[in-house]
N, C-alpha and C positions, 0 to 999 in steps of 0.2 A: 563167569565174572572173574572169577582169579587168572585165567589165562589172558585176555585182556588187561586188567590190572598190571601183571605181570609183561604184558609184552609195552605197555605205557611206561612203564616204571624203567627199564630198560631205556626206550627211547629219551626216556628223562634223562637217565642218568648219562648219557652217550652225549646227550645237545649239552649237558651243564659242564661234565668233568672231561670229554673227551676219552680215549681209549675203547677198548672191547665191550663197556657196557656189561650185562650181569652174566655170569656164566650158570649154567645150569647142569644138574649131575641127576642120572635117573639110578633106580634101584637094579641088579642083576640081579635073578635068581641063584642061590648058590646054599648047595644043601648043608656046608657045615655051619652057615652064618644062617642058615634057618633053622637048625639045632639051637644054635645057641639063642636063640631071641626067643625060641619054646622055653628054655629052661629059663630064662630070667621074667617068663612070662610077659612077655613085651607087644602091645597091640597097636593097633594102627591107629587112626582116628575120624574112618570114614565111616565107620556104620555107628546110625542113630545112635546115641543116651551117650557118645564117647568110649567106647566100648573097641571098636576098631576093627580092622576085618584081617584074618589067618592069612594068611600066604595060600593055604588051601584053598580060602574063601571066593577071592579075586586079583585082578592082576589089578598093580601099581600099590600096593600095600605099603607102608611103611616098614620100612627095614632098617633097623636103631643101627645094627653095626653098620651098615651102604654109608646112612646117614652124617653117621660122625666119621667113617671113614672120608667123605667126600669135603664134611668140614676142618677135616686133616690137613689134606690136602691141601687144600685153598690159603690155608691157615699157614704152613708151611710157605707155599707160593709166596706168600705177601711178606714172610719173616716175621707174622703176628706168635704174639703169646697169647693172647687174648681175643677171645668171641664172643661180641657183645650180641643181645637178644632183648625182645620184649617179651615178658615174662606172658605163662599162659595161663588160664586158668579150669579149660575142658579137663577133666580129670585123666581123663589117658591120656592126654599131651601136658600136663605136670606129671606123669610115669615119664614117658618120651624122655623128657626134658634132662628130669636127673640121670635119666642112664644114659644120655647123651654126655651131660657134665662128667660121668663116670671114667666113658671114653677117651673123653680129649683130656682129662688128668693123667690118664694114662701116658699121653703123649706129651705131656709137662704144658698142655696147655688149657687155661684158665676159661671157664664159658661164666659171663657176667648176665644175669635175667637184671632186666630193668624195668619200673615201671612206666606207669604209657598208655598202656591200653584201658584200664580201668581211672579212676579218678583217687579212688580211696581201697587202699590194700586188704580185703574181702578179711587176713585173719588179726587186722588191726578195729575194727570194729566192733567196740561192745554195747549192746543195748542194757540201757540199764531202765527194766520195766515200772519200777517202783514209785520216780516221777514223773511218771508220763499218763496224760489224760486219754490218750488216743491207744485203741485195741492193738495187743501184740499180732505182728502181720502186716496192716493198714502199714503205710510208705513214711506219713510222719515221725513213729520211735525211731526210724532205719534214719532218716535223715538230720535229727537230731543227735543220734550218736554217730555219726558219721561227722558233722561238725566238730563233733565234740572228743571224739576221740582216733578219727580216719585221716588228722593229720591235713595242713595245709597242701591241696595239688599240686605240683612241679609247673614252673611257668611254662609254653609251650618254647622250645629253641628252635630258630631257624636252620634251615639244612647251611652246612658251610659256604662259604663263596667259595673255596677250591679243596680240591681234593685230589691226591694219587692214585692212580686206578690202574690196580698190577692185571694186564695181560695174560692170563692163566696159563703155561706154554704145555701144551698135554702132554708132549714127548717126554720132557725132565717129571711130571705129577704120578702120571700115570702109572702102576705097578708092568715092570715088565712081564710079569708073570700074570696076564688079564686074567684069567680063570679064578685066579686067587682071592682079584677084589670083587667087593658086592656092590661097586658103583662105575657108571660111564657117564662124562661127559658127555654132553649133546646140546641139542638147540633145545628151545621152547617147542615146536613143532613135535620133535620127537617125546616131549613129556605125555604126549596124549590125554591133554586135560578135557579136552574136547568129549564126549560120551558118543559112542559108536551108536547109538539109538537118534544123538539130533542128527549124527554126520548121515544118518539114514532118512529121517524125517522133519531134518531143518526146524525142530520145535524152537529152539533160540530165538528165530527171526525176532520176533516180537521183543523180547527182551535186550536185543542189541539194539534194535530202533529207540529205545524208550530209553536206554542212559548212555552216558559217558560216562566210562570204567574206567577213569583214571584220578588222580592227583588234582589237576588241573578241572576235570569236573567237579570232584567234592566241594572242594574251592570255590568253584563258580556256585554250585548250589546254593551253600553258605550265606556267601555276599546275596544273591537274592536273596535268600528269606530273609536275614538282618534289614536286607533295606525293603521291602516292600510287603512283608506279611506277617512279620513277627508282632508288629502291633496288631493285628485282625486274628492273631492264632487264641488267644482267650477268648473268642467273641464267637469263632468260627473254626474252629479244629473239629467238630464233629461233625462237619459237614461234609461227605462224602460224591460230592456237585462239584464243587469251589476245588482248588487250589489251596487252601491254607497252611498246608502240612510241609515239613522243611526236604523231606524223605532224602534223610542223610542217614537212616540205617545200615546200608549196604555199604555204604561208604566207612562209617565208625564200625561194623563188621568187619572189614578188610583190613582196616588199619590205612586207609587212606587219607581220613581225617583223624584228629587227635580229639577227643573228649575234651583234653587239656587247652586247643584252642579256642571251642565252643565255651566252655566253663568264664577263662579268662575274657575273652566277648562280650557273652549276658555278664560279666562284672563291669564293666565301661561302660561309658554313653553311648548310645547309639543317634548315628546323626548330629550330635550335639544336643540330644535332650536327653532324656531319661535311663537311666542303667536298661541293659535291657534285660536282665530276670525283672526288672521291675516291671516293663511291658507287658510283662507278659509271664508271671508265676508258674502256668501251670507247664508251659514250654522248659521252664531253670526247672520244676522237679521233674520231667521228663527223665533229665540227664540221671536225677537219684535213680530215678525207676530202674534205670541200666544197670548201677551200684548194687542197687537192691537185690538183681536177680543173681549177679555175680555171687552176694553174699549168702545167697540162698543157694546156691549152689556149689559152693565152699561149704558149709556146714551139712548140705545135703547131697555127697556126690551121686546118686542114684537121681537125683531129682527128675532129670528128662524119660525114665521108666519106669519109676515105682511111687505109689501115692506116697506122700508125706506121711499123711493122715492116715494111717493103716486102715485103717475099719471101714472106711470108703471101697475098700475090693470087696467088701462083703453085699455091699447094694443089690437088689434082687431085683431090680427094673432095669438090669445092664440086660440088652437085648444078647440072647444067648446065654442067658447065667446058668445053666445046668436044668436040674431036676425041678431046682428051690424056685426058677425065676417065676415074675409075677406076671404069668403070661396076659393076655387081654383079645377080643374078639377081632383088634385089629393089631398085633403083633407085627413085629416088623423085621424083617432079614434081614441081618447085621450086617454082613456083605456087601445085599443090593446097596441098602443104604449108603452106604460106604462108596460104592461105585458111584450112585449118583449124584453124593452131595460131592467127588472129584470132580467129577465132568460137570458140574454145575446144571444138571437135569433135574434137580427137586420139584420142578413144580410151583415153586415159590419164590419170583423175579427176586425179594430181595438179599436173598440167599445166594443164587443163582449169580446178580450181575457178579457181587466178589468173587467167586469161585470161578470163572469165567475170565475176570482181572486179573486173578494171580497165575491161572496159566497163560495169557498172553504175555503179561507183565513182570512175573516176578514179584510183582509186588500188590498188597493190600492195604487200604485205607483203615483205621485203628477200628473204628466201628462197624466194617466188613468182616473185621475178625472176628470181632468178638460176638455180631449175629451168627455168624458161619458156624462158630465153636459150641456158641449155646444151643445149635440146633442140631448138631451132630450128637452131641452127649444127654440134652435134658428132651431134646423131643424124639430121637432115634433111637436113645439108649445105647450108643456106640462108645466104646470105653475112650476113656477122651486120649491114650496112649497112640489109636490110630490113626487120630486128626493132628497128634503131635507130631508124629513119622510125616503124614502126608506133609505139613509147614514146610518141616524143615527140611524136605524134599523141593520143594520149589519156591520158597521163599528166597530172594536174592540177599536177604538181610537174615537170614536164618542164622541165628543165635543159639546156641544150646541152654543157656543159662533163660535168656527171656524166652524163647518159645515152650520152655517146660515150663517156667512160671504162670506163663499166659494160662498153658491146658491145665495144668494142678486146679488152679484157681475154676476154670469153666468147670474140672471135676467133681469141683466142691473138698478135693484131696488137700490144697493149697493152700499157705498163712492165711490169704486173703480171697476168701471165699463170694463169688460172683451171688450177690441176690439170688436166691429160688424159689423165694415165694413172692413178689411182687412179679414177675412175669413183662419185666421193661424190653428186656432184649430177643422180642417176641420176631419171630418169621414170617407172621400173616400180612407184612406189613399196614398193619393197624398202628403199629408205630413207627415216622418214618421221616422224624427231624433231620435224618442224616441227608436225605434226598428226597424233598417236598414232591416237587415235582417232576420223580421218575429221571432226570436226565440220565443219569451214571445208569440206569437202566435200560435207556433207548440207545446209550451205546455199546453196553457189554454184550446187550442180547438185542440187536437188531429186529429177529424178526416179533417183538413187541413195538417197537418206535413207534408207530402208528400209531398206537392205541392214544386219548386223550391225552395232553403229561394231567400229575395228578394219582391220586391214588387206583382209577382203575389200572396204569401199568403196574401198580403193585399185587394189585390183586383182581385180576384179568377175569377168573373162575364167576367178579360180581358185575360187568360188564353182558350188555343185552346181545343176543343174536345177531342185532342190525348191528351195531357199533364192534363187533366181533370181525363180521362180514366185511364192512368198508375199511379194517384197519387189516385185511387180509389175516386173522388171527384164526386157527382151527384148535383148541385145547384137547391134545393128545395126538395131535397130527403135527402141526408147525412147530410148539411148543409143547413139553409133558404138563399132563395133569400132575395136580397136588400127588406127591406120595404119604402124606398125613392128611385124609379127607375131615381129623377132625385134632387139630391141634390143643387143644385147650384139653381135651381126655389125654393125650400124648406128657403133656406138661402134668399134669396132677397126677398121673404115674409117677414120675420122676420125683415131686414134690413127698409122693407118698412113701416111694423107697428111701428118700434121702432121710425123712421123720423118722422112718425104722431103726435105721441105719444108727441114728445121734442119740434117741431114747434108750439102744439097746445099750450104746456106751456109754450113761447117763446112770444106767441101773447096771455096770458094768463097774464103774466108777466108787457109787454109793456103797456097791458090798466092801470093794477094797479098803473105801474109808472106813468104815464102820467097824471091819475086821483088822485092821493094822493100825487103830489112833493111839494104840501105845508106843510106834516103833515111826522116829521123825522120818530115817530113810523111808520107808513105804509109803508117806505122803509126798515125799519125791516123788517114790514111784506112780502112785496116783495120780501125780499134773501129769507125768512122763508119759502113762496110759497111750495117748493118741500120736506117741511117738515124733513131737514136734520140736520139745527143745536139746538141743543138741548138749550143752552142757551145763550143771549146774549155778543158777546165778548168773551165767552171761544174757539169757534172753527173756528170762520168766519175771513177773513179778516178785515169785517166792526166793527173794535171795536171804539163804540160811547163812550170813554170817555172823550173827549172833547166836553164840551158842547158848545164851540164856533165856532168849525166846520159850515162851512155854509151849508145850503140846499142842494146845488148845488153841492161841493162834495162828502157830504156825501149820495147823489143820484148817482155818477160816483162812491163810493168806494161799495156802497151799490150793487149794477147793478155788478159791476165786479165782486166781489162775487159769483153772481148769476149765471155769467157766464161758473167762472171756477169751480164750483160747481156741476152746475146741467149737463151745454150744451156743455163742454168743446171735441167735437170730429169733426169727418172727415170732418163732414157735416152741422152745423149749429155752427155760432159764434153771438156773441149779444154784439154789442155795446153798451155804455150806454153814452146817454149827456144830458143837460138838457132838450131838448125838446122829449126823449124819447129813444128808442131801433131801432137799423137796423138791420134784420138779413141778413146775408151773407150765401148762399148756396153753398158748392162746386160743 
C-alpha cells in the first residue's frame, strides 16, 4: 500500500505543481553511523508493538542519521529553515522523531510536528472519572473528555493552488565523499518496498484489485459512503453481506484522508438534510474510537505487546501455559491452532470466510474481526499477542494503537474488556446476524457455495449425507473438519481460567486494603494493583485532591474504583467498607 500511495502521491504532485515530483533518498549501510544510532539507542519502526528492527535484524531499517541527513539535504536544496511533519504517535517513531529534530538543529534547522493525524492530542486529554456514569475504559468517559478538554479540531486546509517545486540537482546535494554519507538518492523502484516473498508469489494481487491507493480513491470512498450509505450504517454496519461500511481505514492509516475532513463532514448536512453524526451516531463515534486507541497508547506505550491488565498473563487456560496450565481431554496445539486459524482451515465457515478475506483482501469486515479474535484467544487459548502480530501483518489498515486495543480487549487484558460470559461472539455459527444467509461465506470459501444459503453453510458438520453429496461437500477432504469438536467445553475453559484469574486479584486486592487502610498512598496503590491507571487523578474515579478527605472514604472511593475498573462483570463484584472487601459470586 505505501508504495502505491507513494508512487500516486508523486503523480499528484507532478499533474498539480509541475517539476520533478517527490524525490526519494534510501538508507546506506555504514558502520560509524550504525555505531552511533547503537548508542543513542535508535530503532526502526517495522517490527510489531513499535519496537523496530537492528540493522543486524533486516535490511531497509531505519537509520536516524541517513534520515535527517537526506532531510539535510533537501532542506538545504530548497534554502528551507524549516521541516514541516505530521506529528507521530507509534512510540519508536516519537523516538525517531526527536532525534531527528536533534539533527536538523544541528544544522540550524527547525523540524515543526503538526497536528493532523489524530483529531484530539492523546497528552491533552483528561478523563475526569468522578462525573461520569459510564465504566472507566467504555468509549463514552474518552469522548466526553475529549470534548471537554481535547480542544477544538483544526479545520481541514485545502492543498495550495500553486507551489515551487525545487528540482533536487544530486551533483551540488550529494557529499563528494559517497562512502561518508548514510543516504542515496534514488527512484521509488529502488526503495524496495515491494516484499521479496510477493515479488515471488504475487500474494498482493488480490489487494491491488480490491482498492485504489491513492488521494483520489480516499476521496471517492468518502463521497460514497456520505452519499449512499451513511444513513443505512446504524441499521446495518454489522452486517457482513452488505456493503455498509465506509472502509476508509487504510486510507486514515496512510494519511491519505484527514480525520479532520471526516469530523468537519458528519458536522454539516449532508444532502441538504440532516448533520451527518446525526445520521448516523455510531459512524461520528467511530472516529472517537480511533482517538481512544491513540490515547491508550500514549498512556500505555507497550500496549501492542504487554497486557495492560497485568494479571491477565497469569491465566492457566492459555494453551501452553507451562506445568500450571489447565490441561483438558481435548487440549489444543498452540501452534496448529495458530496455523490454522491463518490460513483460514478451522473447520468453522464463519471463522474461516474472514480469515480467508483478509488474506485476499487486506482487509476485514468489524464483526469478522472480532469472531476471528474471540476464537483464537477464548476458544484456542492462543495468547491474543499472536493474532495481534498476525492483523497487523496483513491488515491494509493496520494501526498499532487500534489493533492492540482491538486484541487487549479480546484478551480480556484491555480497559474494555469483550463479554465472557455471555458467549455472543460464538464460532459455531449459532449466531450469525452478520451473514443470515451464508453469502460472504459462499464467496470466501467457494468450495461450500453449494450447500443451501442459510445456516447449514454455517455449520455444514449439521447438513445430511444427501445434501453433503449434491452440494459436492466432503468434511475433511474438500473442507477441514471442526478443530474444536466441542466448542462450548473450549469456551467454559476460558470462562473458567478468566474467574481464576480476577478472584485471585479480588483476594489480592482485599489483603492490600485491609493491611495498608492507614496509609492514603497504598489505597492508590490498591486501585493501581491491575496496573491500568497511568497517573494519579487523570483517569480514576479516586481523585485525592482533597487532602481532607478521611481514610475511610477515600478507602470506599479508592475500592470502587477498583471495582469498576478491574472486576466489573457477570461473575464477581467487590464491595469496599472499611473493614475491607466482600466478593459476591453469581
Amino acid at each position: 500500500w505505501l508504495g502505491r500511495a507513494l508512487e500516486a502521491l508523486d503523480a499528484d504532485v507532478r499533474a498539480r505543481y509541475g517539476g520533478g515530483g517527490v524525490q526519494f533518498a534510501r538508507a546506506v549501510k555504514n558502520e560509524k553511523k550504525k555505531k552511533k544510532n547503537e548508542d543513542s539507542d535508535v530503532r526502526g519502526a517495522t517490527k510489531y508493538g513499535g519496537g523496530g528492527v537492528d540493522d543486524d535484524d533486516a535490511d531497509g531499517c531505519l537509520d536516524v542519521s541517513s534520515y535527517a541527513e537526506a532531510l539535510v539535504a533537501a532542506a538545504t536544496a530548497a534554502r528551507a529553515s524549516t521541516v514541516f511533519a505530521s506529528a507521530r504517535y507509534e512510540p519508536a517513531l516519537v523516538r525517531t522523531d526527536a532525534l531527528v529534530a536533534q539533527e536538523l538543529a544541528r544544522a540550524n534547522i527547525e523540524l515543526v510536528l503538526l497536528p493532523g493525524h489524530v483529531l484530539f492530542e492523546p497528552s491533552r486529554v483528561r478523563l475526569d472519572m468522578a462525573s461520569e456514569k459510564y465504566f472507566f475504559g467504555t468509549l463514552m468517559p474518552y469522548v466526553h473528555a475529549a470534548e471537554k478538554s481535547g480542544g477544538k479540531p483544526g479545520k481541514p486546509i485545502p492543498a495550495p493552488a500553486e507551489a515551487h517545486i525545487v528540482d533536487i540537482d544530486k551533483d551540488i546535494i550529494v557529499d563528494d565523499n559517497s562512502s561518508s554519507s548514510s543516504y542515496a538518492w534514488c527512484t521509488l523502484d529502488e526503495l524496495k518496498l515491494t516484499p521479496r516473498s510477493d515479488i515471488r508469489a504475487n500474494w498482493s494481487a488480490g489487494i491491488r484489485e480490491e482498492w485504489d491507493m491513492s488521494e483520489a480513491g480516499a476521496l471517492e470512498a468518502w463521497d460514497n459512503f456520505k452519499r449512499a450509505t451513511l444513513e443505512k450504517f446504524e441499521d446495518q454496519h454489522g452486517r457482513a453481506d452488505l456493503s455498509p461500511t465506509s472502509r476508509l481505514s487504510p486510507y486514515l492509516r496512510f494519511g491519505q484522508i484527514s480525520p479532520r475532513t471526516m469530523y468537519y463532514d458528519l458536522s454539516t448536512s449532508i444532502g441538504g438534510a440532516v448533520e451527518g453524526r446525526r445520521l448516523s451516531r455510531l459512524f461520528w463515534h467511530r472516529l472517537y474510537r480511533r482517538e481512544f486507541a491513540y490515547w491508550q497508547l500514549h498512556h500505555w506505550p507497550e500496549l501492542a505487546t504487554t497486557s495492560v491488565r497485568s494479571h491477565y498473563e497469569r491465566r492457566l487456560d492459555w494453551s501452553g501455559g507451562g506445568d500450571e496450565a489447565d490441561d483438558t481431554d481435548e487440549d489444543i496445539d498452540a501452534a496448529e491452532a495458530l496455523r490454522r486459524w491463518q490460513t483460514g482451515t478451522t473447520g468453522f465457515p464463519t471463522v474461516d470466510a474472514g480469515m480467508r478475506r483478509l488474506w485476499a483482501t487486506g482487509w476485514m469486515h468489524q464483526t469478522e474481526r472480532m469472531i476471528a479474535a474471540t476464537f483464537l484467544v477464548d476458544y484456542c487459548g492462543v495468547h491474543w499477542t499472536h493474532g495481534a502480530r498476525w492483523f497487523h501483518d496483513t491488515l491494509v489498515d493496520a494501526d498499532l494503537g487500534i489493533n492492540a486495543m482491538m486484541w487487549q480487549n479480546a484478551g480480556k487484558s484491555g480497559l474494555d474488556q469483550w463479554d465472557v460470559f455471555a458467549g455472543a461472539l460464538v464460532p459455531d455459527g449459532s449466531s450469525r446476524a452478520h451473514d443470515p444467509a451464508g453469502e460472504t461465506i459462499a464467496r470466501w470459501i467457494p468450495e461450500l457455495a453449494a450447500l443451501p444459503p442459510g445456516h447449514l453453510r454455517h455449520r455444514p458438520w449439521e447438513a445430511s449425507a444427501k445434501v453433503l453429496n449434491a452440494a459436492g461437500v466432503e468434511l475433511g477432504v474438500t473442507y477441514p473438519q471442526r478443530m474444536i469438536q466441542d466448542p462450548e467445553r473450549a469456551r467454559l475453559r476460558m470462562v473458567r481460567g478468566v474467574r481464576e484469574v480476577r478472584e485471585a486479584e479480588v483476594r489480592k486486592a482485599t489483603k492490600a486494603a485491609a493491611a495498608n487502610d492507614d496509609d492514603d498512598d497504598e489505597f492508590v496503590l490498591c486501585d493501581d494493583a491491575n496496573g491500568v491507571a497511568p497517573s494519579t487523578g487523570d483517569v480514576r474515579g479516586n481523585n485525592d485532591a482533597d487532602a481532607s478527605t478521611s481514610t475511610a472514604s477515600r478507602a470506599r472511593k479508592g475500592m470502587g474504583a477498583f471495582a469498576r475498573v478491574v472486576l466489573d462483570d457477570a461473575s464477581v463484584r467487590l464491595r469496599a467498607s472499611m473493614c475491607g472487601a466482600v466478593e459476591e459470586r453469581s
